[in-house]
Biotite code that builds the C-alpha atoms (Angstrom):
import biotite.structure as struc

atoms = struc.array([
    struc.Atom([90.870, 25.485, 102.366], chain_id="A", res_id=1, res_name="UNK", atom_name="CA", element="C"),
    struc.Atom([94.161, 26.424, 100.718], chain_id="A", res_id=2, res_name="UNK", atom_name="CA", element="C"),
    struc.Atom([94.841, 29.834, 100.483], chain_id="A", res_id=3, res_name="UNK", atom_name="CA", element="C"),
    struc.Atom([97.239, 31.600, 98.677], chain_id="A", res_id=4, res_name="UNK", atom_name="CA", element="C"),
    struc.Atom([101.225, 32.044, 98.467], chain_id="A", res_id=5, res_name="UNK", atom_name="CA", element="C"),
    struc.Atom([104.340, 31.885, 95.615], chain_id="A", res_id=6, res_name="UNK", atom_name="CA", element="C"),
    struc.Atom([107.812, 32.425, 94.771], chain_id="A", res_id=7, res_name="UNK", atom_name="CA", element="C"),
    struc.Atom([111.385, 31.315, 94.407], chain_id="A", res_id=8, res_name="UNK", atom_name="CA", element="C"),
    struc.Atom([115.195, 32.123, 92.527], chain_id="A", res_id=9, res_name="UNK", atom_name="CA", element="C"),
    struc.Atom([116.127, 31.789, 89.337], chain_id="A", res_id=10, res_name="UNK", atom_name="CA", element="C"),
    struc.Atom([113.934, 32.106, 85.877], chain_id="A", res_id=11, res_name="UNK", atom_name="CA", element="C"),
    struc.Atom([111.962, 29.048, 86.508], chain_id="A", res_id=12, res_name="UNK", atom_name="CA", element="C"),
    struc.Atom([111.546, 29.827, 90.130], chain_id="A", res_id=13, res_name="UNK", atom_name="CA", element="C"),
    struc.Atom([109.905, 32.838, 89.545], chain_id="A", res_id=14, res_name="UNK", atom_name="CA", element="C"),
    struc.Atom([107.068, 31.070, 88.816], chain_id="A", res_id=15, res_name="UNK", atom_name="CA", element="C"),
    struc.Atom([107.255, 29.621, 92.211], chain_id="A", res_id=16, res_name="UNK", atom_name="CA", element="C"),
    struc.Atom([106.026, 31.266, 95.198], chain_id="A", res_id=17, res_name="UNK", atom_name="CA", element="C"),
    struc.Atom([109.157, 32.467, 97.093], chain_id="A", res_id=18, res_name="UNK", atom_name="CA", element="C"),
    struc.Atom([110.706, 34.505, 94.197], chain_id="A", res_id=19, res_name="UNK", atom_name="CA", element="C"),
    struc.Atom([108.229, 37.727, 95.835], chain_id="A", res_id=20, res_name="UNK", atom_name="CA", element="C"),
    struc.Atom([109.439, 36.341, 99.336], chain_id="A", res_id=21, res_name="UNK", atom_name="CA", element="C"),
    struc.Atom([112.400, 37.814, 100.250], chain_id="A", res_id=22, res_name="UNK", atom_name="CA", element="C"),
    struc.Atom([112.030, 41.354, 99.245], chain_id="A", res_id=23, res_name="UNK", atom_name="CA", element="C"),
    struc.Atom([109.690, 43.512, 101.098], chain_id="A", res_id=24, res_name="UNK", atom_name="CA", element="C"),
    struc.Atom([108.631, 47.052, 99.291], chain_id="A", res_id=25, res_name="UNK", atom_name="CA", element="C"),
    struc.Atom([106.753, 50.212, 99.565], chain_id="A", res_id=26, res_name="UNK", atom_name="CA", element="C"),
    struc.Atom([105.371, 53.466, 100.062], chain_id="A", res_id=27, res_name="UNK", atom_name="CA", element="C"),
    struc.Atom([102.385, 54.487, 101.819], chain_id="A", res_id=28, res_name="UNK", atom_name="CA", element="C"),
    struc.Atom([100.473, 55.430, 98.451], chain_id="A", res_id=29, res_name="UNK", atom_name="CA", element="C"),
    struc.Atom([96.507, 54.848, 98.510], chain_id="A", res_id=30, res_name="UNK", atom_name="CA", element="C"),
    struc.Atom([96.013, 51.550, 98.496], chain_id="A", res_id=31, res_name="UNK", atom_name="CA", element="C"),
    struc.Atom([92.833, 50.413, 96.115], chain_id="A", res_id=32, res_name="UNK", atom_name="CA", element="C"),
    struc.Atom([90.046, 48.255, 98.280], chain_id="A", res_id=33, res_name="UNK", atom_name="CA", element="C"),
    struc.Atom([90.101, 44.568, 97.505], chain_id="A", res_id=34, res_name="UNK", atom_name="CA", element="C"),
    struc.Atom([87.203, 42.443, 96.212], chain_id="A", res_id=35, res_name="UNK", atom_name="CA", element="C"),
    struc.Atom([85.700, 42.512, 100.131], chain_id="A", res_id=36, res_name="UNK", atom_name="CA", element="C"),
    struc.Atom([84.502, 38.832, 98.930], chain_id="A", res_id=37, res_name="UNK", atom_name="CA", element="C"),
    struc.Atom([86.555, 37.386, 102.358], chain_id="A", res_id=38, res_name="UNK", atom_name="CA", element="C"),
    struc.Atom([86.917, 33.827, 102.642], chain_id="A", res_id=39, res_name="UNK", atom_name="CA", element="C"),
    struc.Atom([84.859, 30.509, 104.817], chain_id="A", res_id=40, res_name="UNK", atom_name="CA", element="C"),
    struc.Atom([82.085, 32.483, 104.594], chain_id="A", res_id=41, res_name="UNK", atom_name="CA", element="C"),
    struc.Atom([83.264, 36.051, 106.063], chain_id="A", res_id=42, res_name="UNK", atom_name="CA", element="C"),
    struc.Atom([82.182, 38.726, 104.322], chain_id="A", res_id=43, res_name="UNK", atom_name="CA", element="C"),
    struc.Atom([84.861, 41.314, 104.815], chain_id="A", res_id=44, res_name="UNK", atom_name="CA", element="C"),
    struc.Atom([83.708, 45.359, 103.913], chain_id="A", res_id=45, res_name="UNK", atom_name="CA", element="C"),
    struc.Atom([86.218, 47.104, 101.581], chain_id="A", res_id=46, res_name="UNK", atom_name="CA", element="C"),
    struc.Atom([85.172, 50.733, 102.639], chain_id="A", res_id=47, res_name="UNK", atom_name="CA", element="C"),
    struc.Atom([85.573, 50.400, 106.307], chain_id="A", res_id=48, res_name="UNK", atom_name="CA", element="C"),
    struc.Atom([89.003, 50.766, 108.506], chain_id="A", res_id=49, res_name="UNK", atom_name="CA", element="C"),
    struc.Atom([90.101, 47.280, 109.063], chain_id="A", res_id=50, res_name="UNK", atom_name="CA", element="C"),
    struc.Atom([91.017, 45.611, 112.479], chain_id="A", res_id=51, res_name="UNK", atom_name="CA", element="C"),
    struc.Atom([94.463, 46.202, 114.018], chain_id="A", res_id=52, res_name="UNK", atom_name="CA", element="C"),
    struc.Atom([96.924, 43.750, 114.040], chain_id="A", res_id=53, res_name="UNK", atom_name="CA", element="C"),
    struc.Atom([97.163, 43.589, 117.783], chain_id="A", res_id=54, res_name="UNK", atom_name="CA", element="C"),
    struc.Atom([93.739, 41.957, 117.811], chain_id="A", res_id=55, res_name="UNK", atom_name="CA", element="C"),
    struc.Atom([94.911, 38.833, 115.517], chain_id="A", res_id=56, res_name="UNK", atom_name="CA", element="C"),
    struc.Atom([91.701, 37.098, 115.999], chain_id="A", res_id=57, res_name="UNK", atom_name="CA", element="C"),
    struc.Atom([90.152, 40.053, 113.670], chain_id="A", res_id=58, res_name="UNK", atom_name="CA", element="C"),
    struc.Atom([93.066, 40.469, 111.557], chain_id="A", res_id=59, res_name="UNK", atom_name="CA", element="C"),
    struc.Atom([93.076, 36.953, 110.823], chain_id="A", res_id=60, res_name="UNK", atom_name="CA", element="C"),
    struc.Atom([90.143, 36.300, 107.933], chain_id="A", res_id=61, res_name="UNK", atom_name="CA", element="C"),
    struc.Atom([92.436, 39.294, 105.928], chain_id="A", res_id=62, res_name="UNK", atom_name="CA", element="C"),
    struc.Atom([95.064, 37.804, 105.735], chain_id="A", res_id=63, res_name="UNK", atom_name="CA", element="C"),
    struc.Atom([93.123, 34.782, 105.057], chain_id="A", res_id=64, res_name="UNK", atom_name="CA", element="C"),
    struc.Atom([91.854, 36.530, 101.815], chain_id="A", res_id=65, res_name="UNK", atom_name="CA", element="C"),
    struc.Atom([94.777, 37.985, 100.957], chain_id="A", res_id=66, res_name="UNK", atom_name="CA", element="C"),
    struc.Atom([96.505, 34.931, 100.504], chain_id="A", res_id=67, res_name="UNK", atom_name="CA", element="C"),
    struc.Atom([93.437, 33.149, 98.391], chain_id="A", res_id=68, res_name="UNK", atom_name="CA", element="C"),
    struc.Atom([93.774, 35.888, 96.053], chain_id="A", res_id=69, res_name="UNK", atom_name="CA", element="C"),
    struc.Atom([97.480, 35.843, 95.896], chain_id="A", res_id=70, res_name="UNK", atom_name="CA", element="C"),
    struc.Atom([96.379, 32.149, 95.139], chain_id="A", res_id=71, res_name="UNK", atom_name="CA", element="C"),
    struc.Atom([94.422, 32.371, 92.744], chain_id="A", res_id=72, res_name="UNK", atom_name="CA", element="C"),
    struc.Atom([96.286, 35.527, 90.983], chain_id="A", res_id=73, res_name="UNK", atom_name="CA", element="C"),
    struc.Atom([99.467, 33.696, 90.789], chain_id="A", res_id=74, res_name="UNK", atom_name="CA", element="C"),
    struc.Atom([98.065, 29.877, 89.416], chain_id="A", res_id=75, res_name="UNK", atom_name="CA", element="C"),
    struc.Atom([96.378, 32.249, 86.872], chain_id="A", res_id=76, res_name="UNK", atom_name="CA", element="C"),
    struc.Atom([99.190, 34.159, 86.030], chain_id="A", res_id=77, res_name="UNK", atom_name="CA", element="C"),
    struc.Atom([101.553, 30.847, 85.912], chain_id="A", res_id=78, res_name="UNK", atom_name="CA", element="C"),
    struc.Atom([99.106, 29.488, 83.333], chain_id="A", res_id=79, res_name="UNK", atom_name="CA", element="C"),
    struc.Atom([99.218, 31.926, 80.963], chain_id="A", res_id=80, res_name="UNK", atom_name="CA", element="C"),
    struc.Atom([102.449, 34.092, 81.861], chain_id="A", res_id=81, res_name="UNK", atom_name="CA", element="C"),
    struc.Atom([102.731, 36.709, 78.621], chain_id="A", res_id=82, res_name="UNK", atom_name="CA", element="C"),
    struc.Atom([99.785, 38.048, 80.860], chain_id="A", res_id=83, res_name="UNK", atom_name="CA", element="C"),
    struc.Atom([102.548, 39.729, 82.910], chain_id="A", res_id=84, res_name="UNK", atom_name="CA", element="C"),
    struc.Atom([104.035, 41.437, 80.126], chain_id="A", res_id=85, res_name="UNK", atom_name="CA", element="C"),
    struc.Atom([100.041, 43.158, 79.935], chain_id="A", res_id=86, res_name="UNK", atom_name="CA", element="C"),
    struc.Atom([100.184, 46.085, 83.349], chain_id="A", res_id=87, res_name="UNK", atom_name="CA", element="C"),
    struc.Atom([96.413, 46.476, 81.888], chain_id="A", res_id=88, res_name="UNK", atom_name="CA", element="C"),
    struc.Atom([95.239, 42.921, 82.304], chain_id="A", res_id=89, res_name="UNK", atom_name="CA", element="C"),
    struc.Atom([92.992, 42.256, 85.140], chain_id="A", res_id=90, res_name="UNK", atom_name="CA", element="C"),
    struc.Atom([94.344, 39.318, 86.588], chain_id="A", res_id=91, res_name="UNK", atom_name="CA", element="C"),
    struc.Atom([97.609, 41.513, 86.824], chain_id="A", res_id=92, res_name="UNK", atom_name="CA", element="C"),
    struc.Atom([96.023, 44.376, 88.221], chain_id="A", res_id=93, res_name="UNK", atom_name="CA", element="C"),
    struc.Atom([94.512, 41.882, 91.154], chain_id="A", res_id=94, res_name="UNK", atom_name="CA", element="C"),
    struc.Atom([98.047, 40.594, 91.703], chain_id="A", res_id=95, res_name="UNK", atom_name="CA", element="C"),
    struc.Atom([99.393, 44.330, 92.470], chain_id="A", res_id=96, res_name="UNK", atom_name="CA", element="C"),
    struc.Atom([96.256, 45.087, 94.524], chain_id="A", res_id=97, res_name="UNK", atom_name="CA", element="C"),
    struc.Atom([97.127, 41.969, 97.235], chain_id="A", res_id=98, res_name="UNK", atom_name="CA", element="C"),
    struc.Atom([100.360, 43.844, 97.918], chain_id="A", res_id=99, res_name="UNK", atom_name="CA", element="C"),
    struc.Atom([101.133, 47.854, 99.146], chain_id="A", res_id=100, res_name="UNK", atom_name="CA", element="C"),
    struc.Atom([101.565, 50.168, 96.955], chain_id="A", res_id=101, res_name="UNK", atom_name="CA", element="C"),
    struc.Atom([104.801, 49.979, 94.485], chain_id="A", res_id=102, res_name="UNK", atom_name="CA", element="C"),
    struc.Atom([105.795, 46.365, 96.268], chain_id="A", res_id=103, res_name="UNK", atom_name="CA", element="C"),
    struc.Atom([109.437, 45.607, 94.511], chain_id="A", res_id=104, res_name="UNK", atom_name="CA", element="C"),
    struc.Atom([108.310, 41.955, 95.616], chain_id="A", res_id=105, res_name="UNK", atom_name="CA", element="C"),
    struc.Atom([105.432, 42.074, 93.478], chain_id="A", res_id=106, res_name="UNK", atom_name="CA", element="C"),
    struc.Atom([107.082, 43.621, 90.789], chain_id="A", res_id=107, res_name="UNK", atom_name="CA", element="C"),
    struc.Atom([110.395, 41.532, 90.788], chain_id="A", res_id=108, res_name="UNK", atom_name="CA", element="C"),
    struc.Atom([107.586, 38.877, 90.583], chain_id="A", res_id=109, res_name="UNK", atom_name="CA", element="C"),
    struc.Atom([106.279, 39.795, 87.490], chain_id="A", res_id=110, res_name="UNK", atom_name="CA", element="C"),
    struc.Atom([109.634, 40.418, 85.895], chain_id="A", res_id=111, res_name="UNK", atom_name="CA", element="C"),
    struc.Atom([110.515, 36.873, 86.423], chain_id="A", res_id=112, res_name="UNK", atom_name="CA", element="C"),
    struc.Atom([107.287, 35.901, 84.870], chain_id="A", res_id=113, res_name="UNK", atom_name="CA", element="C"),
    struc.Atom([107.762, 38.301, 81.718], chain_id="A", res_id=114, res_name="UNK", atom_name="CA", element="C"),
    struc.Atom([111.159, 36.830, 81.528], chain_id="A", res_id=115, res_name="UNK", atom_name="CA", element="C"),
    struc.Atom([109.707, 32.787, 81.388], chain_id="A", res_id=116, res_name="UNK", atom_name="CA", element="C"),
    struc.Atom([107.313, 33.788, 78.979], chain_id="A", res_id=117, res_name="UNK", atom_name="CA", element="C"),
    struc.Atom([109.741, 35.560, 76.357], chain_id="A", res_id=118, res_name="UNK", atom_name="CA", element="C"),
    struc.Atom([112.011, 32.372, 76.722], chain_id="A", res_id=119, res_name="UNK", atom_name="CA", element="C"),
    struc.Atom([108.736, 30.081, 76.147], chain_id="A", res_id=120, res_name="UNK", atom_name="CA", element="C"),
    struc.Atom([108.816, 28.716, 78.602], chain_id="A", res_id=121, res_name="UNK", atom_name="CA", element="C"),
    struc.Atom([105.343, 27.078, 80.063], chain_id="A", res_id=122, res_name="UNK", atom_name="CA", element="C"),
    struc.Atom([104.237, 25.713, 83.756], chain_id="A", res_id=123, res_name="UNK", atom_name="CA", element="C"),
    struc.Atom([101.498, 23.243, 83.936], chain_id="A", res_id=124, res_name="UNK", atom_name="CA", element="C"),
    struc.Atom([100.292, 21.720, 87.494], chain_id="A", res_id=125, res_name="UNK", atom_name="CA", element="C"),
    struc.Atom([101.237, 18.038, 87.864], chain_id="A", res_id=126, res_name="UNK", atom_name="CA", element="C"),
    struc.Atom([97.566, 17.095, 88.590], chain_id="A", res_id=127, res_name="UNK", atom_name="CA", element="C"),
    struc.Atom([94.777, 18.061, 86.706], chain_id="A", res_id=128, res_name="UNK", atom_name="CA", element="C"),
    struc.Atom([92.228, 20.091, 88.911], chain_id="A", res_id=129, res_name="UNK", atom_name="CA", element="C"),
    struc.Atom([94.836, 20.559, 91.492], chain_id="A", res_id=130, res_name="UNK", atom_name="CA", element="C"),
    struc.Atom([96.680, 24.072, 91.856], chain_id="A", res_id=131, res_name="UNK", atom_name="CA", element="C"),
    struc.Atom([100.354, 24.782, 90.990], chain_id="A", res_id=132, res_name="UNK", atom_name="CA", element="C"),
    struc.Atom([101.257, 26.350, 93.931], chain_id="A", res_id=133, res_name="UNK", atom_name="CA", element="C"),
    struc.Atom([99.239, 26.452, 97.719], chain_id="A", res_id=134, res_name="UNK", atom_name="CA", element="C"),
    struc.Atom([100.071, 28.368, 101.006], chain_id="A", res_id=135, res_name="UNK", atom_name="CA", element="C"),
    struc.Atom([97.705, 28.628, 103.394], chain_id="A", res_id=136, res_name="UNK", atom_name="CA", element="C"),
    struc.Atom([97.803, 30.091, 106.884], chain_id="A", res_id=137, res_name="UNK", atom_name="CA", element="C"),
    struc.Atom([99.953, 27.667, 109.221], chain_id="A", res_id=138, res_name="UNK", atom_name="CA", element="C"),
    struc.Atom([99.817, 29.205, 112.806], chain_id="A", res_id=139, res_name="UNK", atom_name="CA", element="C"),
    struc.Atom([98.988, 32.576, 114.932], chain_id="A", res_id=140, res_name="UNK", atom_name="CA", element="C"),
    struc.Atom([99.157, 35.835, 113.449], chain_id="A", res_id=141, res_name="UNK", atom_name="CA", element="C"),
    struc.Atom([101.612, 37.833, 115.330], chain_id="A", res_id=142, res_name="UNK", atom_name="CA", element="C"),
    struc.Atom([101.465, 41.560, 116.339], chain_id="A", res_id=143, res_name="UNK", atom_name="CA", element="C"),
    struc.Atom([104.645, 43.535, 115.166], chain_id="A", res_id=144, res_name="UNK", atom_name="CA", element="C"),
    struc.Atom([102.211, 46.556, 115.722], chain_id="A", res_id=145, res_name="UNK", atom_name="CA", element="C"),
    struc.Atom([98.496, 48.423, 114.956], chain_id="A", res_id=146, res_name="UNK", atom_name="CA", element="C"),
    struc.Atom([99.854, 48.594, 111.511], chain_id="A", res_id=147, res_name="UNK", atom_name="CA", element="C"),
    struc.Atom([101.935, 45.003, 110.631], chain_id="A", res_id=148, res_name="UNK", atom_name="CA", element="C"),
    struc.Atom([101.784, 41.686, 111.222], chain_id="A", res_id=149, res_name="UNK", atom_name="CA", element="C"),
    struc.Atom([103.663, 38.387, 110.836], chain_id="A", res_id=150, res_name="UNK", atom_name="CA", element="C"),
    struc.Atom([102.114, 35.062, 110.091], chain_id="A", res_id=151, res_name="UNK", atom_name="CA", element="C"),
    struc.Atom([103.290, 31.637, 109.535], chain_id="A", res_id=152, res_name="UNK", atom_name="CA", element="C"),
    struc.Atom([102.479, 30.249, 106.224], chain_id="A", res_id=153, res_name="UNK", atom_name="CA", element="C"),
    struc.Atom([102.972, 26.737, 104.600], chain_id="A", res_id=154, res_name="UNK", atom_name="CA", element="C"),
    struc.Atom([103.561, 25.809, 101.290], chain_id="A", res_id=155, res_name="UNK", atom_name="CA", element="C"),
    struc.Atom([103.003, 23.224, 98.500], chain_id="A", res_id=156, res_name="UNK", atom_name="CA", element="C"),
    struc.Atom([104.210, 23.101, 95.125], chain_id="A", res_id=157, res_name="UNK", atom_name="CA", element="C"),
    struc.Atom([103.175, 20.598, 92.431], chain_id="A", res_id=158, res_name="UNK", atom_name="CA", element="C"),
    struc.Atom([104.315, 21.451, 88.650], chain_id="A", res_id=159, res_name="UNK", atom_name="CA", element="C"),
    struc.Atom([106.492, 20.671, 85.726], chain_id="A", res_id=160, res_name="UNK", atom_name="CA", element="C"),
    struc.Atom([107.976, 23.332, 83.255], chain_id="A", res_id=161, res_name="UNK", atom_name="CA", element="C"),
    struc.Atom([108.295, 22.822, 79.770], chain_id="A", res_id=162, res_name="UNK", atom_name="CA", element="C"),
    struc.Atom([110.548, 24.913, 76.992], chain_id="A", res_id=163, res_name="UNK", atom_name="CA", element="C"),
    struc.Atom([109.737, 26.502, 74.091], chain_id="A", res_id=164, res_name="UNK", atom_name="CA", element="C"),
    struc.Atom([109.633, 22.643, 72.390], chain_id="A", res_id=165, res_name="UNK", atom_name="CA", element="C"),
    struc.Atom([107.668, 21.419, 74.717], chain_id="A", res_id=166, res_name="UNK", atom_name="CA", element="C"),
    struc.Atom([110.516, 19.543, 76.717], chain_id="A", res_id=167, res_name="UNK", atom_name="CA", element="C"),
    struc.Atom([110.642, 19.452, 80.171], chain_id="A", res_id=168, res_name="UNK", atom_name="CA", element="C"),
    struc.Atom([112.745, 21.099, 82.340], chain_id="A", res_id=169, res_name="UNK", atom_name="CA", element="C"),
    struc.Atom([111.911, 20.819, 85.763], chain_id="A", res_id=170, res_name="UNK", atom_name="CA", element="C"),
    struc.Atom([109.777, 18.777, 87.929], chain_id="A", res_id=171, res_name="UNK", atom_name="CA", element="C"),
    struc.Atom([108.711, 20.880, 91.192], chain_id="A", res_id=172, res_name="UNK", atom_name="CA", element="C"),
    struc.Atom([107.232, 18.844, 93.965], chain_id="A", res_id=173, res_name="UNK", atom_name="CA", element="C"),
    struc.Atom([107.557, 20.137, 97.498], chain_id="A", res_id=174, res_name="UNK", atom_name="CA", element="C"),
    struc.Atom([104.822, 19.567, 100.277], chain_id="A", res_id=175, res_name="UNK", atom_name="CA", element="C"),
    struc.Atom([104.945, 20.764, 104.377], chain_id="A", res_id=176, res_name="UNK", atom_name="CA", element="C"),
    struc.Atom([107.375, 23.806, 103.467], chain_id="A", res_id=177, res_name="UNK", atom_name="CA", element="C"),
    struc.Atom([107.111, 26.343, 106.451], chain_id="A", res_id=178, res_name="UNK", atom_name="CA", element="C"),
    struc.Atom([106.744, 29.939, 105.380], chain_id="A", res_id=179, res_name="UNK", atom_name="CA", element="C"),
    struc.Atom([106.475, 33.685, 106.743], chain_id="A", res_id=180, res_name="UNK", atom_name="CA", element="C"),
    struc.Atom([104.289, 36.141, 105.419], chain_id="A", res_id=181, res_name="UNK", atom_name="CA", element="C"),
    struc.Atom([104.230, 39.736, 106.713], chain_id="A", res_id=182, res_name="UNK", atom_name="CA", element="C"),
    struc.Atom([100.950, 42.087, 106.418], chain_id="A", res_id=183, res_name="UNK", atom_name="CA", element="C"),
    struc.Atom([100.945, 45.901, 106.699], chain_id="A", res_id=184, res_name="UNK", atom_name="CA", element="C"),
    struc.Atom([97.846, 47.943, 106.919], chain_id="A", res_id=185, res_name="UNK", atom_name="CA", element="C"),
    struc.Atom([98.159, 51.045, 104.361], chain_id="A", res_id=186, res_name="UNK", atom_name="CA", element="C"),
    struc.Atom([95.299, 53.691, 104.722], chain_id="A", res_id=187, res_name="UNK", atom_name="CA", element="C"),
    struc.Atom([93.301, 51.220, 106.880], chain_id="A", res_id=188, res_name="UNK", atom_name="CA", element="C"),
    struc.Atom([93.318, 47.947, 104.813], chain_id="A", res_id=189, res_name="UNK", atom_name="CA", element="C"),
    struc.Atom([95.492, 45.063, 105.028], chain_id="A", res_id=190, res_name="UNK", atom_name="CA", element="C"),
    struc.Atom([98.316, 44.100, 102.036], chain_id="A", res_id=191, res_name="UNK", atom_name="CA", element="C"),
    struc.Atom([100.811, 41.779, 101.666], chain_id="A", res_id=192, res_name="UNK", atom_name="CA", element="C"),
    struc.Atom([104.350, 43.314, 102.031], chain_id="A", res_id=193, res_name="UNK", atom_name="CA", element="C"),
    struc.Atom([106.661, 39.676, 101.504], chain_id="A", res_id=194, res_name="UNK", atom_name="CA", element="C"),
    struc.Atom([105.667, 35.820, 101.662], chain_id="A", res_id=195, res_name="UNK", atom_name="CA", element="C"),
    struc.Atom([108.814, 33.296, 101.989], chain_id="A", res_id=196, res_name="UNK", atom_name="CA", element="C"),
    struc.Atom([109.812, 30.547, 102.362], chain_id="A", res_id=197, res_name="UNK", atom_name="CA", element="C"),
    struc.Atom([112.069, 29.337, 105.286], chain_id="A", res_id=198, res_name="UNK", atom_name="CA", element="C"),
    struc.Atom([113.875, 26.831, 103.543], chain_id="A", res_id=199, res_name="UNK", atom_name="CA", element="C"),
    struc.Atom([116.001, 25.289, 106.504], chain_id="A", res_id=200, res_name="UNK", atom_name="CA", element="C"),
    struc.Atom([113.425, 23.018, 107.460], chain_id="A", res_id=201, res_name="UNK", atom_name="CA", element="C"),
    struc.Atom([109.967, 20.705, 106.496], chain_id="A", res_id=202, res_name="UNK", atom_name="CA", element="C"),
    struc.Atom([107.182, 19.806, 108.140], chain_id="A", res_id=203, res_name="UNK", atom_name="CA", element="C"),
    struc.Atom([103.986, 22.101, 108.878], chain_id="A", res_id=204, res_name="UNK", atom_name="CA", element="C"),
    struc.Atom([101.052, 22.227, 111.923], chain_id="A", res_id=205, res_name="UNK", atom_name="CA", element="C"),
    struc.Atom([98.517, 22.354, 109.139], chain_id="A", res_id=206, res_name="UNK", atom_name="CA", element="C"),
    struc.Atom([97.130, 20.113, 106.069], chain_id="A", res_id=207, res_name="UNK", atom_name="CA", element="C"),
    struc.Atom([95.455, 23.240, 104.617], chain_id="A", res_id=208, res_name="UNK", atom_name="CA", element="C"),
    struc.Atom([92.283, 21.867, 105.441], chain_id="A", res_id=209, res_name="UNK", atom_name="CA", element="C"),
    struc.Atom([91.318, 23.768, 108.491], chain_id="A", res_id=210, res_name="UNK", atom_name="CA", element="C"),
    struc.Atom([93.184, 26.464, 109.969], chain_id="A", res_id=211, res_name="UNK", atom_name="CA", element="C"),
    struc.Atom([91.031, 27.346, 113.025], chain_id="A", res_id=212, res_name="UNK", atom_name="CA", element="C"),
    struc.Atom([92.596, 25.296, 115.191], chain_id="A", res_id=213, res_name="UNK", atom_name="CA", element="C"),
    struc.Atom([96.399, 26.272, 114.123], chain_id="A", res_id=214, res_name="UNK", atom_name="CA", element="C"),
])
């Protein structure tokens, strides 16, 4: 399944996945629990201490649903962007919840979303049914230690963006674009701290379709 990752430079790029992806952020603040809802099938339990990253294996269906929320969040968010200019909205609220506490990434984000929607400008995906933006987990997640961990992600990226008038002004299509996403555990539950893009090369091991055997 595709899972979730977004951000890139520049006003229209913050609607893109790698925008969030090269700033990292945060305190150790409580953390609120996630929806627990996990992802294949794994039901993951928001109360309990979850996994260390040196046991990847475990760690892995978190970051898993990490990134399907971050998917979801941010193709919700890119179809209706004044959201971001709402901290109350739920949708919002979900968005901040996938990352630690007071993530800059997630908040520099947001800022670039606020800004497309005050200059009208609108994102639509360039197939119907199909989402804006996909990452999904590409590889083995690394141990940095009990506490963070490093994945590789990969990324595809299939809209237009229109003005104010309706006009276009960009045509996004990007497919097999290698990523790194780095997860830190804050009061024992897993949140994104950055997702980026590598940019110096294509090509991933993954169609998105099954990441077991990655």
């Amino acid at each position: 399944m595709h899972t979730a990752v977004t951000w890139r430079h520049t006003a229209v790029l913050a609607v893109s996945l790698l925008a969030v992806g090269a700033c990292s952020s945060g305190s150790d603040d409580d953390a609120s629990t996630g929806s627990g809802d996990g992802v294949e099938g794994v039901q993951l339990d928001p109360t309990s201490t979850e996994p260390p990253g040196s046991d990847g294996a475990a760690v892995q269906p978190y970051v898993e649903d990490l990134l399907a929320r971050y998917e979801t969040t941010v193709n919700d968010i890119l179809a209706d962007q004044p959201a971001a200019q709402d901290p109350s909205n739920p949708t919002v609220e979900e968005y901040l919840d996938i990352f630690e506490p007071d993530s800059d990434a997630a908040e520099q984000t947001l800022a670039g979303w606020r800004a497309n929607a005050e200059e009208g400008l609108t994102v639509e995906p360039s197939e119907a049914g199909e989402p804006a933006i996909a990452s999904w987990l590409d590889g083995e997640i690394e141990a940095v230690s009990d506490d963070e961990v490093t994945f590789p992600t990969c990324d595809e990226h299939h809209y237009s963006v229109h003005d104010a008038q309706g006009d276009p002004v960009e045509d996004v299509r990007l497919t097999d674009q290698p990523g790194r996403g780095v997860a830190v555990r804050i009061d024992g539950q897993w949140r994104l701290r950055e997702l980026e893009l590598l940019g110096t090369e294509t090509g991933c091991r993954t169609d998105g379709t099954d990441t077991e055997d990655a």
